[in-house]
N, C-alpha and C positions, 0 to 999 in steps of 0.2 A: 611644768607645762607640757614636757615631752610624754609625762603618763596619762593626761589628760587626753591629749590627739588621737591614740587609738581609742580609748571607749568610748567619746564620741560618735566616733567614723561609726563604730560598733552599733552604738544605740540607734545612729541615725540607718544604717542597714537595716534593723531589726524592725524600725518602726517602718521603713518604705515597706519591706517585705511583708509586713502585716496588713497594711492598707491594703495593699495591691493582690494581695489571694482574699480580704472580704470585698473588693469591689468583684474579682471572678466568679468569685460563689456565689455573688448576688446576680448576676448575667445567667448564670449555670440554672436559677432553679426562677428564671421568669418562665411562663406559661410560654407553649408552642402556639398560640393562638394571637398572642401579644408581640409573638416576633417573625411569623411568618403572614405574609400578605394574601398568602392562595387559599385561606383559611376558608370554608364553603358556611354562608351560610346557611341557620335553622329556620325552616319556615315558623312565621309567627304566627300567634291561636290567636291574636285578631283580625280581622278581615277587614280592610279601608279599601273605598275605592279611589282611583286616582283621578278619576273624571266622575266627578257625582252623577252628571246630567244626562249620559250617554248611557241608553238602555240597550239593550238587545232587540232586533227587531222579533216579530213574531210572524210566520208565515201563514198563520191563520187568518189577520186580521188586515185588513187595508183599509187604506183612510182618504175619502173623497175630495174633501176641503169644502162640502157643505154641510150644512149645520142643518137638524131637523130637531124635532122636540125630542126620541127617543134616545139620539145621542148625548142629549144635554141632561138625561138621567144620570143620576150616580146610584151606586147600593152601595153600603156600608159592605165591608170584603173582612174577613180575618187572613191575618198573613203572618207568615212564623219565619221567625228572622232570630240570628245570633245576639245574645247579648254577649258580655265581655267576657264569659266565661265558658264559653261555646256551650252554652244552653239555649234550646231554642225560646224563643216566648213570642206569643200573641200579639199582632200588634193589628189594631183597625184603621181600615183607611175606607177613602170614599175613591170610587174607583169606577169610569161610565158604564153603566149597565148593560149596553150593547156585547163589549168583548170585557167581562170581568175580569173571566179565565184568564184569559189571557196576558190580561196587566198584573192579577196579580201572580203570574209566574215570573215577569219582568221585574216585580218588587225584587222576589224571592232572588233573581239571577243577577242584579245593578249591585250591590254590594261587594261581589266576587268579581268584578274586574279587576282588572290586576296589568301590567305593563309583558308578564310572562302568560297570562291567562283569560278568556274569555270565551261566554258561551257569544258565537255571534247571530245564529239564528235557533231557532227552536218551533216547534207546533206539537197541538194538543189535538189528542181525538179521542171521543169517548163512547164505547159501546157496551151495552147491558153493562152499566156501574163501576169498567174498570177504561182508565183514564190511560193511553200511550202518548207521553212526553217523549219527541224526537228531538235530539240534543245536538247541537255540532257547534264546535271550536272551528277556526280560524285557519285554513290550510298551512300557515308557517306558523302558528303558535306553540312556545317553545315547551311549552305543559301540555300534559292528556289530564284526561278528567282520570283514571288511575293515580298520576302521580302527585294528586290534590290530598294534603294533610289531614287525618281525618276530622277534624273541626272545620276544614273545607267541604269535605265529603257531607258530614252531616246537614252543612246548611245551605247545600245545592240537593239535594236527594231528599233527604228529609224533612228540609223546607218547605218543596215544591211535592211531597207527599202531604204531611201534613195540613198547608194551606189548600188541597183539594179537594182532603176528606174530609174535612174543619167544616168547610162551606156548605151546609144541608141543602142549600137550592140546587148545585151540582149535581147532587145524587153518588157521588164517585165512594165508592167501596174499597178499592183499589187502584194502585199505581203503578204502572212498568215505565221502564228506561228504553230509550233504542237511540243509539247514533245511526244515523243515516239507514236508518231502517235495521239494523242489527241490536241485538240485543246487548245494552249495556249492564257491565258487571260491573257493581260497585263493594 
């Protein structure tokens, strides 16, 4: 029994020792992402809005609260909107004929709200064919339209390009950006 007591003691050393360097090594080679908290997130290639119903208003358009027959027109509108692959595609809506334009650059900008991000006012003006979208965020809003992921990018700019030269009634041949009157770079 005396020679049994040290190889014991032995194996049972040998076997702690072995547990306890494969549970280190398996600590050792978790991801830095998995164990630190301040990990930054990646912006996502889909766009949700967090408030469906809340649009941007438009400073072109104002709205009376009475009802006459030209307002209760609609026209069928093409609007180019992200699908899940940050492709834009076609989509038609019925939209009041008064301010088309306008709603549907609303289509195009309700989707990109974001709790970091939002266009909250905009206007359109159109002379000989080429269309000026005046774009502005939000005085404290923690995003610029620069720091928008390009699948962001595409479906605020190229949205709101391709829904204006889409629509042959417009006439619009072209598109420019401007925040607050200055020329936006995208």
């Amino acid at each position: 029994m005396k020679n049994r007591f040290p190889i014991t003691i032995g194996l049972l050393v040998l076997i702690s020792t072995s547990l306890l360097s494969c549970a280190d090594s398996n600590l050792k080679t978790a991801p830095d992402s998995a164990v630190s908290p301040s990990a930054e997130p990646t912006p996502s290639a889909t766009v949700s809005p967090l408030t469906p119903n809340a649009s941007p208003t438009p400073k072109s358009s104002a709205s009376t609260g009475t009802s006459n027959k030209a307002a209760d027109k609609e026209v069928a509108t093409t609007v180019y909107m992200l699908d899940n692959q940050c492709n834009l595609v076609a989509k038609k809506v019925m939209l009041p004929s008064d301010d088309a334009m306008e709603e549907a650059i609303a289509q195009v900008i309700k989707p990109l709200k974001t709790k970091e991000f939002s266009v909250s006012d905009y206007s359109v003006k159109v002379s000989d064919g080429v269309a000026t979208v005046d774009l502005q965020t939000p005085a404290d809003s923690p995003r610029t339209f620069e720091s928008l992921s390009s699948c962001e990018q595409t479906a605020l700019f190229e949205g709101i390009q391709q829904t204006l030269t889409a629509n042959a009634a417009w006439k619009i041949k072209d598109v420019q950006f401007t925040q607050k009157g200055e020329e936006l770079v995208h």
